[in-house]
PASEBA-1860 file (N, C-alpha, C; in nm, 3 decimals):
! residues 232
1> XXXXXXXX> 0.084/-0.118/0.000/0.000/0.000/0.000/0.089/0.124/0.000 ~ 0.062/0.225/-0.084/0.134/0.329/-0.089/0.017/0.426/-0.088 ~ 0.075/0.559/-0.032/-0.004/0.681/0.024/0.124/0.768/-0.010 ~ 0.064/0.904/-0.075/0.144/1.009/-0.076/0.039/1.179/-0.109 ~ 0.070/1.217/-0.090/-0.040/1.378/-0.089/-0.149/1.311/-0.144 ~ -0.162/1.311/-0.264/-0.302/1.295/-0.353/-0.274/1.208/-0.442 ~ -0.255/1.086/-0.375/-0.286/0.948/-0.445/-0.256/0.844/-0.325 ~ -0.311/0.711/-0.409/-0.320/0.640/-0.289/-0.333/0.522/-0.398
9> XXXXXXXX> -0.243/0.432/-0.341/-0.187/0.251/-0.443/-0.254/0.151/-0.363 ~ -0.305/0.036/-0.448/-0.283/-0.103/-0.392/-0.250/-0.157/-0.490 ~ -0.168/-0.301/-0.441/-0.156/-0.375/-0.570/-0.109/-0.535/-0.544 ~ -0.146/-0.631/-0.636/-0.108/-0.763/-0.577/-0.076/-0.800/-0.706 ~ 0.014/-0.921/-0.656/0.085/-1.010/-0.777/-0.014/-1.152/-0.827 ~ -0.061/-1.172/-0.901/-0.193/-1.279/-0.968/-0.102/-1.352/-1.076 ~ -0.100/-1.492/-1.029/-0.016/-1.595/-1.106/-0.141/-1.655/-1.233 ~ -0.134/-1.589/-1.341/-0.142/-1.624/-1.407/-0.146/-1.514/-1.579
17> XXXXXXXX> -0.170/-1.548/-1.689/-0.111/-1.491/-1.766/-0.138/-1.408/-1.817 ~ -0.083/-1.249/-1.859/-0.101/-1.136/-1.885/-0.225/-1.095/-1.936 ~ -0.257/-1.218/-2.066/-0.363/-1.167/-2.112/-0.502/-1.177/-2.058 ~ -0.481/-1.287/-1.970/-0.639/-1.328/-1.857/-0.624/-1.199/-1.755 ~ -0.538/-1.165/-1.703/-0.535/-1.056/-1.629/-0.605/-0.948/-1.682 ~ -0.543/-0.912/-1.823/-0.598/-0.764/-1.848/-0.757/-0.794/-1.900 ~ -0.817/-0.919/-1.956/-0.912/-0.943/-1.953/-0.997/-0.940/-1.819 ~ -0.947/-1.006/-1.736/-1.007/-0.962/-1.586/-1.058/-0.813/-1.599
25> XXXXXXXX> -1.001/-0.739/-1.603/-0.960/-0.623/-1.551/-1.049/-0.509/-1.636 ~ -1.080/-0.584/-1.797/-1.137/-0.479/-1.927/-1.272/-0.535/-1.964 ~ -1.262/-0.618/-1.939/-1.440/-0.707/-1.986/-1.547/-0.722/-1.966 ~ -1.648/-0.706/-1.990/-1.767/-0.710/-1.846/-1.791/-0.870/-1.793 ~ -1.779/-0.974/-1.842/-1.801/-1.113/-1.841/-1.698/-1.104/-1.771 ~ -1.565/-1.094/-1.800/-1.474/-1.127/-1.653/-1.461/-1.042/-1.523 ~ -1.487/-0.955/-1.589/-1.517/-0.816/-1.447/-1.665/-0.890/-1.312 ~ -1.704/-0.903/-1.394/-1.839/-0.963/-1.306/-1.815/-1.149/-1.237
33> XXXXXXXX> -1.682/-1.191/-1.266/-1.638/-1.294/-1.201/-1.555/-1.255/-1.071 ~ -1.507/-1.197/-1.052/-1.468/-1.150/-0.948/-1.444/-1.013/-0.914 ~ -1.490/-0.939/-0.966/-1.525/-0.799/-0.901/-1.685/-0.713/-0.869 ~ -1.704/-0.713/-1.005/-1.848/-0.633/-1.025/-1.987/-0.718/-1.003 ~ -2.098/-0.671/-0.925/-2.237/-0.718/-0.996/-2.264/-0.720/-1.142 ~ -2.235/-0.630/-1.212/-2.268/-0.581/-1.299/-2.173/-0.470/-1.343 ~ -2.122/-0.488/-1.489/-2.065/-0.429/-1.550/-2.087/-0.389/-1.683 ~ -2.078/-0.234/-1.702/-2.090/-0.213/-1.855/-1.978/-0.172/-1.927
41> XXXXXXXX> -1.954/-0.184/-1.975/-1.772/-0.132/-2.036/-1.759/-0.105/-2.182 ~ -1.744/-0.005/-2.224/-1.730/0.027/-2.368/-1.570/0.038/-2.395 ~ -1.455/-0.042/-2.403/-1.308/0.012/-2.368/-1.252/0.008/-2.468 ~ -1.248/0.173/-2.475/-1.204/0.231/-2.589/-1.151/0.372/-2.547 ~ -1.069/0.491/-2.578/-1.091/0.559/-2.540/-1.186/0.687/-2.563 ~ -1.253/0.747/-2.455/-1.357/0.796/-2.438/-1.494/0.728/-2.451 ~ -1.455/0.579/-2.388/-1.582/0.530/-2.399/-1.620/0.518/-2.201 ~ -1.730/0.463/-2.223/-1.728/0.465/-2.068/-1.741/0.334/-1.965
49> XXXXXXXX> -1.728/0.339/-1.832/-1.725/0.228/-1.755/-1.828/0.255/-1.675 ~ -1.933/0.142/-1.652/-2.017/0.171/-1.539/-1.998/0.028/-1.450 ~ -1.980/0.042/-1.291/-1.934/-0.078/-1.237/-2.058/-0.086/-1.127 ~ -2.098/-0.190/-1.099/-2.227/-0.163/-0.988/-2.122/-0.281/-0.894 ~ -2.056/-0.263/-0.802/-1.962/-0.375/-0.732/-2.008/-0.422/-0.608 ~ -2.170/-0.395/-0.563/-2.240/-0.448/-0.423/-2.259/-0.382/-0.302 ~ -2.326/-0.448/-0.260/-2.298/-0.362/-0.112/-2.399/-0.200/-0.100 ~ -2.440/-0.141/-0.255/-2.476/-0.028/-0.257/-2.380/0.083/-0.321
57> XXXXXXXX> -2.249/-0.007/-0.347/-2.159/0.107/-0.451/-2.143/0.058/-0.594 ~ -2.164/0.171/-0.661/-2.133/0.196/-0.755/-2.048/0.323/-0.866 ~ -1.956/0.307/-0.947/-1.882/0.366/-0.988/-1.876/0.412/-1.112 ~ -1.847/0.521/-1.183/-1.840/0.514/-1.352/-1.742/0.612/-1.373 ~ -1.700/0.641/-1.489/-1.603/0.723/-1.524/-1.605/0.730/-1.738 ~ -1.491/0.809/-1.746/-1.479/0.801/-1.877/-1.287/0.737/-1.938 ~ -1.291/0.660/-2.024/-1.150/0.618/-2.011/-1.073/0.695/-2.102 ~ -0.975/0.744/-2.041/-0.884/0.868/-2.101/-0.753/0.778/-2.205
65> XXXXXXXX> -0.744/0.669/-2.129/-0.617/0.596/-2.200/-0.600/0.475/-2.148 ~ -0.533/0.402/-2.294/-0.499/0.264/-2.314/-0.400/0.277/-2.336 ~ -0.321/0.154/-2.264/-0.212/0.119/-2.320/-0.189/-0.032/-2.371 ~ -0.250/-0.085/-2.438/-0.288/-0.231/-2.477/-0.185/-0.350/-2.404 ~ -0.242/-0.422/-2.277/-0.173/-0.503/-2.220/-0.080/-0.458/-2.069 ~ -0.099/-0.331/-2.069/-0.044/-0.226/-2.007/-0.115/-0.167/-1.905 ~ -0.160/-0.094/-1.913/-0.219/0.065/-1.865/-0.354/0.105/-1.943 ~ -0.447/0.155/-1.832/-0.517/0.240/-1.862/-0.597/0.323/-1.773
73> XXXXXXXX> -0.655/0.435/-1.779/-0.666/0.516/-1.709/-0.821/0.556/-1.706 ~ -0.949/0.557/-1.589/-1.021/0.598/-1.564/-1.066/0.751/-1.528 ~ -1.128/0.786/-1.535/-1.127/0.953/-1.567/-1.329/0.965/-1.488 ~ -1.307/1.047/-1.380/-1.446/1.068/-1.315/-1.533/1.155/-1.421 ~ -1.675/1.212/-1.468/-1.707/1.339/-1.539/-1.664/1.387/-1.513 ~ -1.634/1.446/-1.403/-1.593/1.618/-1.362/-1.461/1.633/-1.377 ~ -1.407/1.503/-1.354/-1.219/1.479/-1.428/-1.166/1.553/-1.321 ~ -1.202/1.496/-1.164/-1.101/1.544/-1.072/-1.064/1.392/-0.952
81> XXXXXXXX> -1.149/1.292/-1.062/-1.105/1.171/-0.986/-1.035/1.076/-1.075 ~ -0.895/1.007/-1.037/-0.862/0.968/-1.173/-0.824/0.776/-1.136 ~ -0.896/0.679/-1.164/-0.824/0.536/-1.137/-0.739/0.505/-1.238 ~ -0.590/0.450/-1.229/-0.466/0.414/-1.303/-0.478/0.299/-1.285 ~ -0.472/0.179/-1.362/-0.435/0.025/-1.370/-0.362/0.025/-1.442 ~ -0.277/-0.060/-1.392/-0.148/-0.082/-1.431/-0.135/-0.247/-1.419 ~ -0.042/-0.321/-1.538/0.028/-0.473/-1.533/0.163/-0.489/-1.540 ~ 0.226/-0.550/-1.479/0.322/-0.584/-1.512/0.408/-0.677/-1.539
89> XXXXXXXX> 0.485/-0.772/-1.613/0.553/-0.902/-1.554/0.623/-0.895/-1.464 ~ 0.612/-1.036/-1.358/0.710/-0.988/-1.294/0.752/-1.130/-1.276 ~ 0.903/-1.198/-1.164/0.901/-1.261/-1.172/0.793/-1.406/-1.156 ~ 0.691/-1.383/-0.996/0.618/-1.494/-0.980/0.495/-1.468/-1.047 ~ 0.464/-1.348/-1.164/0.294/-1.375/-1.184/0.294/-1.232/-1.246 ~ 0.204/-1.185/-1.276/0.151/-1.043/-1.321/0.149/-0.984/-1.193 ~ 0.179/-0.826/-1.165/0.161/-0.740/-1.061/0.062/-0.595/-1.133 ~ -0.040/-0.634/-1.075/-0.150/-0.531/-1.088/-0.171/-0.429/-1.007
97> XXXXXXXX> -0.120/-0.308/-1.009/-0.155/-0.176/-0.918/-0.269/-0.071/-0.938 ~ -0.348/-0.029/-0.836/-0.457/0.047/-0.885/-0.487/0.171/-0.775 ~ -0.414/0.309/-0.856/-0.381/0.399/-0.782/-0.509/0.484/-0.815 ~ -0.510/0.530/-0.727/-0.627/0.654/-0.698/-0.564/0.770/-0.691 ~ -0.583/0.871/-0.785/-0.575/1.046/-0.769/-0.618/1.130/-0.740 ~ -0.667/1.275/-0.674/-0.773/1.318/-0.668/-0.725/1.432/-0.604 ~ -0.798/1.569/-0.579/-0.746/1.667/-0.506/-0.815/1.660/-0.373 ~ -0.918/1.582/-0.364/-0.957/1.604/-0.287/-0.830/1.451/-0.176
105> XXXXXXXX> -0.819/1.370/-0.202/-0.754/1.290/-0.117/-0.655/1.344/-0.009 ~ -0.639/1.430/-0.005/-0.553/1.505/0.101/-0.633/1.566/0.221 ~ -0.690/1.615/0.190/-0.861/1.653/0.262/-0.894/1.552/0.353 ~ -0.918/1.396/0.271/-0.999/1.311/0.273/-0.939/1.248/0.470 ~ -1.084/1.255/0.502/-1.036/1.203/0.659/-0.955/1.017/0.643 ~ -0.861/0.977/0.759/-0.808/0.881/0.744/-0.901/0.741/0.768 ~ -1.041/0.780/0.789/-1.103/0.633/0.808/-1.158/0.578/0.696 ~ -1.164/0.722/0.604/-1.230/0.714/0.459/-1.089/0.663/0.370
113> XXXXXXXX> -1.011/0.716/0.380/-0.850/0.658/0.297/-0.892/0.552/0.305 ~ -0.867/0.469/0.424/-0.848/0.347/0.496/-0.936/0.259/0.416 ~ -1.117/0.311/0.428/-1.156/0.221/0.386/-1.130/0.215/0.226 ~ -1.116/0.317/0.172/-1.096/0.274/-0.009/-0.945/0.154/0.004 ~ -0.894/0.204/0.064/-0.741/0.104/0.013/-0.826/-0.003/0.070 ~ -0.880/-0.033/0.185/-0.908/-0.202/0.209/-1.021/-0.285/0.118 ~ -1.094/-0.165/0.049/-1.196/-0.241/0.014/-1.136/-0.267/-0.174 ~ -1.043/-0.236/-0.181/-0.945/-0.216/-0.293/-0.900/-0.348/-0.295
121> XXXXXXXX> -0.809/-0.361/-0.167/-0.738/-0.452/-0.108/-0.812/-0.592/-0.141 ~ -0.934/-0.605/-0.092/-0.969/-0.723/-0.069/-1.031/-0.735/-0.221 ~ -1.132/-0.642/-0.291/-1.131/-0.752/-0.421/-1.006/-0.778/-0.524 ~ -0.879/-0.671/-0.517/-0.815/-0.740/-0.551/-0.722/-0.899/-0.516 ~ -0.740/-0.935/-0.372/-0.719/-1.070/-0.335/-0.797/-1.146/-0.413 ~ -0.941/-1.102/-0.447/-1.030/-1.195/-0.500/-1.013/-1.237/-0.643 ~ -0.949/-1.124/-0.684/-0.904/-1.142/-0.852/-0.816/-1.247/-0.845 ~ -0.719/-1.232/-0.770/-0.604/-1.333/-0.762/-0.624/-1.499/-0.697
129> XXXXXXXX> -0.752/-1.482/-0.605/-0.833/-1.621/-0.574/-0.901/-1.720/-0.697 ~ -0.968/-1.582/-0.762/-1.045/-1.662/-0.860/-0.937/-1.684/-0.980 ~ -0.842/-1.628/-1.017/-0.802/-1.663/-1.100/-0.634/-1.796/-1.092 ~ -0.621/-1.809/-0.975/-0.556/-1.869/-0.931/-0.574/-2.027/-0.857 ~ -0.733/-2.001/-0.807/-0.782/-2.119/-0.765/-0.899/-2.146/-0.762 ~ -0.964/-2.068/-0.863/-1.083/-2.095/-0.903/-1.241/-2.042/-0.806 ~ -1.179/-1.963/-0.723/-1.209/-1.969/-0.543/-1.315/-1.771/-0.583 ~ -1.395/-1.761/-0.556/-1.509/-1.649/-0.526/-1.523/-1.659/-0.410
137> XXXXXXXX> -1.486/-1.514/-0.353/-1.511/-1.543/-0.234/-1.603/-1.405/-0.182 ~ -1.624/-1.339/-0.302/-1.752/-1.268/-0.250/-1.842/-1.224/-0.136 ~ -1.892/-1.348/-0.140/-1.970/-1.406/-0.062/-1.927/-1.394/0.122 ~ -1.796/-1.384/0.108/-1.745/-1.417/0.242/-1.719/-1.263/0.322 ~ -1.759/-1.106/0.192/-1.679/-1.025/0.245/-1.763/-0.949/0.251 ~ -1.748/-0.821/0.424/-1.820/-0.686/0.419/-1.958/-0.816/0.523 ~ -1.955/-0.893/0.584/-2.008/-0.956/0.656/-2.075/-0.895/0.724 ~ -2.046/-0.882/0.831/-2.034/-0.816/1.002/-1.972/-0.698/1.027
145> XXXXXXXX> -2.025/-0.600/1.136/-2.014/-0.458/1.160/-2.050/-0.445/1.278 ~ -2.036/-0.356/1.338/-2.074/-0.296/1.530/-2.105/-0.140/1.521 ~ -2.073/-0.118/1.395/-2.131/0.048/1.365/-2.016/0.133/1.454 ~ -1.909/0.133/1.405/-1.816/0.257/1.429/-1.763/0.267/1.316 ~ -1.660/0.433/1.314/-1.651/0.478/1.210/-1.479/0.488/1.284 ~ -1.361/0.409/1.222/-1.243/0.429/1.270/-1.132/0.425/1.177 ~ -0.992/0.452/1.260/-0.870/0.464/1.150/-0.746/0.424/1.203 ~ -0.639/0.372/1.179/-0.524/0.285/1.257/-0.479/0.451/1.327
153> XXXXXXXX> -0.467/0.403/1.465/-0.376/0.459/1.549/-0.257/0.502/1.508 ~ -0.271/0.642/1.488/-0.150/0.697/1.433/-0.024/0.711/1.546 ~ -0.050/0.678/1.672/0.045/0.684/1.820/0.071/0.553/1.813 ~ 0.024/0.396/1.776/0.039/0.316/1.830/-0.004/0.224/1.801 ~ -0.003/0.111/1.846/-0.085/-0.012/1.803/-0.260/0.016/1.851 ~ -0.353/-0.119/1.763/-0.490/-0.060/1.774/-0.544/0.037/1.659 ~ -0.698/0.064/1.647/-0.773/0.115/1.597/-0.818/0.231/1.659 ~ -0.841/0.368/1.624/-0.884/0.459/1.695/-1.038/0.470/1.630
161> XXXXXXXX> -1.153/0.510/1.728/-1.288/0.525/1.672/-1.304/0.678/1.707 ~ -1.346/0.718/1.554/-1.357/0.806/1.608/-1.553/0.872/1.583 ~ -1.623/0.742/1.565/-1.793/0.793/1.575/-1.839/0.649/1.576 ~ -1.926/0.652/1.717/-1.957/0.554/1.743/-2.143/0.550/1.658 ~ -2.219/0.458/1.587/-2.334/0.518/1.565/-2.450/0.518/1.642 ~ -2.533/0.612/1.663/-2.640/0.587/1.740/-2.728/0.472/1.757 ~ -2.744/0.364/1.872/-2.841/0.286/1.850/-2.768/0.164/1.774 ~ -2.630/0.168/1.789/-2.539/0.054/1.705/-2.464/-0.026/1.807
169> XXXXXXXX> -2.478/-0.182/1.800/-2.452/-0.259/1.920/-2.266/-0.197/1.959 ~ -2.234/-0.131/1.908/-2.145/-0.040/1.946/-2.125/0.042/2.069 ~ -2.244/0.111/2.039/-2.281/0.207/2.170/-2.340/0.107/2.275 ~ -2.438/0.027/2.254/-2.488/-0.046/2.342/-2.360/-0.094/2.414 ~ -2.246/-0.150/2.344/-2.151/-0.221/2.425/-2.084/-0.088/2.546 ~ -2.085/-0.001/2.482/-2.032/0.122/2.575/-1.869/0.156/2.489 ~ -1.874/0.140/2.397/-1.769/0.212/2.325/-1.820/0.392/2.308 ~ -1.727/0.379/2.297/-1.739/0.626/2.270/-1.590/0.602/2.151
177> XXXXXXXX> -1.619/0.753/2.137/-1.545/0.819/2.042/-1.437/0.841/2.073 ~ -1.308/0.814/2.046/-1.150/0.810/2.112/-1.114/0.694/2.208 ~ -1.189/0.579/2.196/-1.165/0.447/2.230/-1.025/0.392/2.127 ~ -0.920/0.324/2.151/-0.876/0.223/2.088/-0.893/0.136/2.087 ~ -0.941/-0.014/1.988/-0.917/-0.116/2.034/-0.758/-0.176/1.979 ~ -0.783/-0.268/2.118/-0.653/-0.328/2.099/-0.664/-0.457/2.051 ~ -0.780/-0.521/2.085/-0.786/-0.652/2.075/-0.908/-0.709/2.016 ~ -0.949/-0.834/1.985/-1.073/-0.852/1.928/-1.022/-1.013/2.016
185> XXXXXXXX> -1.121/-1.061/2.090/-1.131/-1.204/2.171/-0.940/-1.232/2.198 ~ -0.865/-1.309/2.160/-0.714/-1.289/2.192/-0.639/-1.274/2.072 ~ -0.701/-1.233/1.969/-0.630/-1.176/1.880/-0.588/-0.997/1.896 ~ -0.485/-0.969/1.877/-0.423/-0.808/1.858/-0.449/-0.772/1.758 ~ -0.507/-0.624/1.780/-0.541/-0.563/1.633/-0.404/-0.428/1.669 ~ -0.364/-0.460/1.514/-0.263/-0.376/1.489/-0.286/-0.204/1.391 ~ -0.459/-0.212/1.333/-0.492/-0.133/1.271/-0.604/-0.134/1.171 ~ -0.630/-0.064/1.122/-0.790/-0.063/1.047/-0.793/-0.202/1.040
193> XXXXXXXX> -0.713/-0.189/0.885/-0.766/-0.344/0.850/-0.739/-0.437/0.913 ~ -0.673/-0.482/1.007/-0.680/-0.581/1.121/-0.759/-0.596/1.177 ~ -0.838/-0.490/1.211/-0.925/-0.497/1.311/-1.077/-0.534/1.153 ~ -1.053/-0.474/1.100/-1.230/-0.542/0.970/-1.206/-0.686/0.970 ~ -1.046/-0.733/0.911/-1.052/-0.849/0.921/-1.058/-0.954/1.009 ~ -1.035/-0.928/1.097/-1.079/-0.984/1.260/-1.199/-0.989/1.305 ~ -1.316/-0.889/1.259/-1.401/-0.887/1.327/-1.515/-0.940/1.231 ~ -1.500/-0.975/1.059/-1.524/-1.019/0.933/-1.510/-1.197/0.962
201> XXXXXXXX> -1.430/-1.227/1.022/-1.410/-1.354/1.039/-1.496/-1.399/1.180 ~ -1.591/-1.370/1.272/-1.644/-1.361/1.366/-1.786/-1.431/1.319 ~ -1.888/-1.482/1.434/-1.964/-1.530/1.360/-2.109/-1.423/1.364 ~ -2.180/-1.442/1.291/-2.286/-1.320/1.329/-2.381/-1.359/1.472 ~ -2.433/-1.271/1.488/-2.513/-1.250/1.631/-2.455/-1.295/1.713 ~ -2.303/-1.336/1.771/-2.246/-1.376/1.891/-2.156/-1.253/1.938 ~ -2.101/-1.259/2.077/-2.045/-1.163/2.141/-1.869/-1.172/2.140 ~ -1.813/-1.081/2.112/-1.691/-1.086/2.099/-1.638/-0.979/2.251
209> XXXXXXXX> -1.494/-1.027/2.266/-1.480/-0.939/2.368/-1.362/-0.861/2.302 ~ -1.372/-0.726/2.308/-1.310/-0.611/2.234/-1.184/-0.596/2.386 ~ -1.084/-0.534/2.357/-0.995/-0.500/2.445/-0.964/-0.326/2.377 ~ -0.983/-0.233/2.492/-1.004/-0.135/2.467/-0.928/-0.017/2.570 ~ -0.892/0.015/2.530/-0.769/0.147/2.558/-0.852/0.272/2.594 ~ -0.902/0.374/2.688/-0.964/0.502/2.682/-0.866/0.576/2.798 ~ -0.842/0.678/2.731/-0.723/0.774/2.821/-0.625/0.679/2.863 ~ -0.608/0.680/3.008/-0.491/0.577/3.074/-0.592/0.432/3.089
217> XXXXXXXX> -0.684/0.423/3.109/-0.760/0.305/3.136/-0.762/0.226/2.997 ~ -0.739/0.090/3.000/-0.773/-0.056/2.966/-0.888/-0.143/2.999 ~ -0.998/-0.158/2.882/-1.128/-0.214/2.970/-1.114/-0.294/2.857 ~ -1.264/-0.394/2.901/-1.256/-0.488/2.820/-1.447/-0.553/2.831 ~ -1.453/-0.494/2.682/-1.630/-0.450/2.656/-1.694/-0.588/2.575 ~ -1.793/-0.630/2.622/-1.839/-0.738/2.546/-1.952/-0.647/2.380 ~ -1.933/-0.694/2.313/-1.944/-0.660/2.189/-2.019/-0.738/2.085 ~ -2.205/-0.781/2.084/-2.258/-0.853/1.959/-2.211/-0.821/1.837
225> XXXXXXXX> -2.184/-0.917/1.721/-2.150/-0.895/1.592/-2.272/-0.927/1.527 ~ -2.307/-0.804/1.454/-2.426/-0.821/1.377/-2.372/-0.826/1.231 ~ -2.499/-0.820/1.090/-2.472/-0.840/0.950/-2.442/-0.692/0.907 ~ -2.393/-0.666/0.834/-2.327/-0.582/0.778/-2.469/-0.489/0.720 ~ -2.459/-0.385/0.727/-2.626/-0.288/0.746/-2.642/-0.295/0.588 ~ -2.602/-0.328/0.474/-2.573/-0.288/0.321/-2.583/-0.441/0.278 ~ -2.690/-0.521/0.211/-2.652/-0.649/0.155/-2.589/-0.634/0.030 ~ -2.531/-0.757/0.018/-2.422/-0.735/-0.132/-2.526/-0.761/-0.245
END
C-alpha cells in the first residue's frame, strides 16, 4: 500500500497470464467474475465504464487511456477523480496496481482513505483467488459490523474510533469516540484493517470481547456482531 499527498496505491501479484489478467480487468463477463455485480464497459478511449460492485456502490467514469496489455486510465465526469491500472511481468505472476488520484484525497479524513485502500485490497485478493484457484469469495466479504466509524492509530498499536453510531450494538456495548481497540477475543489488532478483518471472520449475532484502551484506562467491553447494514 502506498499513500502520498493525492494518491493512494494497492496492488497484488496474480499468477497467471497477462492476457487473462488484463481481460479480468477490461471485460464485463470477466469483471463480473470477481469484481463487479454488474458491468458495462465500452473500452475504448472515451468510452465509458459503469461498475455496480455491491454492497450499494457503484462507480463510472470516462477512459482517457490505453495502453494495450499495459495501462489504462479511468477519468471521473468532472475529471477530478482519476483510477490508473497498471500490469506488469514480474518474476512470480503479473503485478496489478490500482492507484487513486484526486485533489480532494488530502482533505480526505483517514477512516475514509483506509476504507478505499481495504476495500481495494480485498477484491483485488479476489481477482487473484479466482483466478488462481478458481475460489469467489464474494460471498465471504463486508459480513459483520458494530457500527463505528475508525482509523489505525496513528500513536500506536490498535484502531482509533472516532464515531460511534447511534443505536449501534457499538454504543450499546459502551464504546465512545476516542476508544482504541486493541484486541478482538485474543487476537491483537494492529490497525484498520486488522481490526475489519478480525471482526469479518467472527460469527454473526455472537459476542466478541473487544480490548479497549480510553485515556490511561484498559477495559474490556463485550461486543454482539451483527450483518453488515448494506446487503451485497
Amino acid at each position: 500500500m502506498t499513500r502520498v499527498k493525492d494518491s493512494v496505491k494497492r496492488e497484488i501479484v496474480v499468477q497467471a497470464s497477462l492476457e487473462k489478467v488484463w481481460d479480468a480487468l477490461t471485460k464485463e463477463e470477466h469483471l463480473n467474475r470477481w469484481y463487479t455485480k454488474e458491468a458495462e464497459v465500452d473500452f475504448r478511449v472515451g468510452g465509458k465504464l459503469f461498475m455496480n460492485h455491491g454492497w450499494g456502490a457503484t462507480s463510472e467514469g470516462i477512459i482517457t487511456e490505453i495502453e494495450e496489455l499495459k495501462r489504462f486510465v479511468l477519468q471521473s465526469a468532472d475529471g477530478d477523480f482519476t483510477t490508473i491500472t497498471e500490469l506488469e511481468n514480474v518474476e512470480n505472476g503479473i503485478r496489478v496496481s490500482i492507484e487513486y488520484r484526486a485533489s480532494f484525497l488530502a482533505e480526505m479524513d483517514a477512516a475514509s482513505k483506509e476504507n478505499m485502500l481495504f476495500g481495494t485490497g480485498q477484491f483485488l485478493e479476489n481477482l487473484k483467488s479466482v483466478y488462481e484457484i478458481g475460489q469467489d469469495n464474494r460471498g465471504n466479504l463486508w459480513r459483520t459490523w458494530i457500527g463505528i466509524i475508525h482509523s489505525s492509530n496513528s500513536e500506536g498499536m490498535g484502531t482509533k474510533i472516532s464515531k460511534v453510531m447511534e443505536g449501534s450494538v457499538a454504543s450499546q456495548a459502551g464504546l465512545i469516540a476516542g476508544d482504541i481497540i486493541l484486541g478482538i477475543d485474543q487476537d491483537e489488532v494492529t490497525g484498520y484493517e486488522s481490526f475489519e478483518r478480525l471482526l469479518n471472520s467472527k460469527d454473526l449475532d455472537k459476542s466478541v470481547k473487544l480490548t479497549v484502551q480510553r485515556d490511561s484506562e484498559e477495559l474490556e467491553l463485550d461486543c454482539k456482531v451483527v450483518a453488515y447494514p448494506v446487503a451485497y
